[in-house]
MIGUMAR-888266 format. One record per residue (C-alpha): residue in three letters; x negated, y negated, z; residue number from 1. Coordinates in steps of 0.25 Angstrom, whole numbers. Each point is the difference from the previous one (the first is absolute). Layout:
# residues N
@type=ALA&east=X&north=Y&up=Z&seq=NUM
...
***
This chain:
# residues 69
@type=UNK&east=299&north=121&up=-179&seq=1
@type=UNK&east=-14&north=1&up=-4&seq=2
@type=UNK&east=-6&north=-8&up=-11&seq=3
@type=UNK&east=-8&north=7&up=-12&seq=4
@type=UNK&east=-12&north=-6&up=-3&seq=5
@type=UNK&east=4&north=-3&up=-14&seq=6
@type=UNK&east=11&north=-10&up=4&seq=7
@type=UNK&east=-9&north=-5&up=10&seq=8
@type=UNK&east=-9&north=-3&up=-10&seq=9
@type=UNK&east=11&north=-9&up=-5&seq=10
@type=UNK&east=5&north=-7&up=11&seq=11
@type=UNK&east=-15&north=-4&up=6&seq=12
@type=UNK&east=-7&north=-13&up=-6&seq=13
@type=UNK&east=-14&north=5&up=-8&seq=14
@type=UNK&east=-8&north=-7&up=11&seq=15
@type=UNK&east=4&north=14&up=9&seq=16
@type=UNK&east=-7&north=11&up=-11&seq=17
@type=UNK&east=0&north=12&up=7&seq=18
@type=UNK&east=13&north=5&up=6&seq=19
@type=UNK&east=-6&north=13&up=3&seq=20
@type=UNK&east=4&north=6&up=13&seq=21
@type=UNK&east=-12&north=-3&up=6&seq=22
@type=UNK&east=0&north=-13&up=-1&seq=23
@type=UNK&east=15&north=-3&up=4&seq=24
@type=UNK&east=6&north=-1&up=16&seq=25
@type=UNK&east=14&north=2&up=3&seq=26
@type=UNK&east=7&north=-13&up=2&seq=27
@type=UNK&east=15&north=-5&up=0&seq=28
@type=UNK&east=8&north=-13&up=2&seq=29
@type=UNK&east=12&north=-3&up=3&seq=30
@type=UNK&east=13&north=-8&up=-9&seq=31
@type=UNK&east=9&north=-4&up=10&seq=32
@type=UNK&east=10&north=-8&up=-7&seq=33
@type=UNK&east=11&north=-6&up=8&seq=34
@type=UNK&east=12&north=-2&up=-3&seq=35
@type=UNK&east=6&north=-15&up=1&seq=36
@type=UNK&east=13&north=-8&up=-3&seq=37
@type=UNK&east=-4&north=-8&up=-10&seq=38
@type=UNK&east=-12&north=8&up=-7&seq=39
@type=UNK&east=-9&north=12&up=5&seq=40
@type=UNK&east=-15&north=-1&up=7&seq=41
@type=UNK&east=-13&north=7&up=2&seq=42
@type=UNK&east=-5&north=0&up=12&seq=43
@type=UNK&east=-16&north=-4&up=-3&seq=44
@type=UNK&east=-13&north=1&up=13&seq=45
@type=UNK&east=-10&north=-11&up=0&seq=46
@type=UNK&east=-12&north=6&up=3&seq=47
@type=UNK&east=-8&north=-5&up=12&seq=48
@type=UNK&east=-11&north=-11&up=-1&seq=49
@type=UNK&east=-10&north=10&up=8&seq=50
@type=UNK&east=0&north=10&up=-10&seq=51
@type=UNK&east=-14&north=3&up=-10&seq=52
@type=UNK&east=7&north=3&up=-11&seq=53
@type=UNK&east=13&north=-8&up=-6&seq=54
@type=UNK&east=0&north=-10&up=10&seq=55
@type=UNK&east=15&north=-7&up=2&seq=56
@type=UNK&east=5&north=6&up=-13&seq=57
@type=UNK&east=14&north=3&up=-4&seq=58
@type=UNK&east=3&north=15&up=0&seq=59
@type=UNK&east=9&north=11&up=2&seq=60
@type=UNK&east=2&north=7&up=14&seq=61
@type=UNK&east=-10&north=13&up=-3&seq=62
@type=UNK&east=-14&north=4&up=-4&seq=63
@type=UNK&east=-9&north=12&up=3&seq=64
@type=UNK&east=4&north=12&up=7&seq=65
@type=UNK&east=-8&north=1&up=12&seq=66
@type=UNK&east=-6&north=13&up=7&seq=67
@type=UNK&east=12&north=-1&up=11&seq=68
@type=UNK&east=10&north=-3&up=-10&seq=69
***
């Protein structure tokens, strides 16, 4: 499913103003929910210490598509 630019424009905060092409990589993450006796979960990745960027954060598996993707 591709996205047009005019609901993308909708869905990014205003601190992104250009979603032209580009300026935009291609990038995907991953729901897992997992289902449970008493009540469903999502499975979430902590993002390593030694990172640069977003150090120990709370995320979803996923992120930019990589050239050996």
């Amino acid at each position: 499913m591709r996205i047009q630019d005019s609901q993308l424009q909708l869905a990014l905060p205003d601190h992104y103003p250009d979603t032209s092409p580009a300026h935009l990589r291609a990038a995907a993450v991953l729901l897992p929910l997992i289902p449970r006796e008493q009540e469903d979960a999502i499975l979430f990745t902590v993002r390593s210490q030694a990172l640069r960027k977003h150090k120990g954060q709370i995320a979803f598996p996923g992120g930019k598509r990589d050239p050996e993707d």
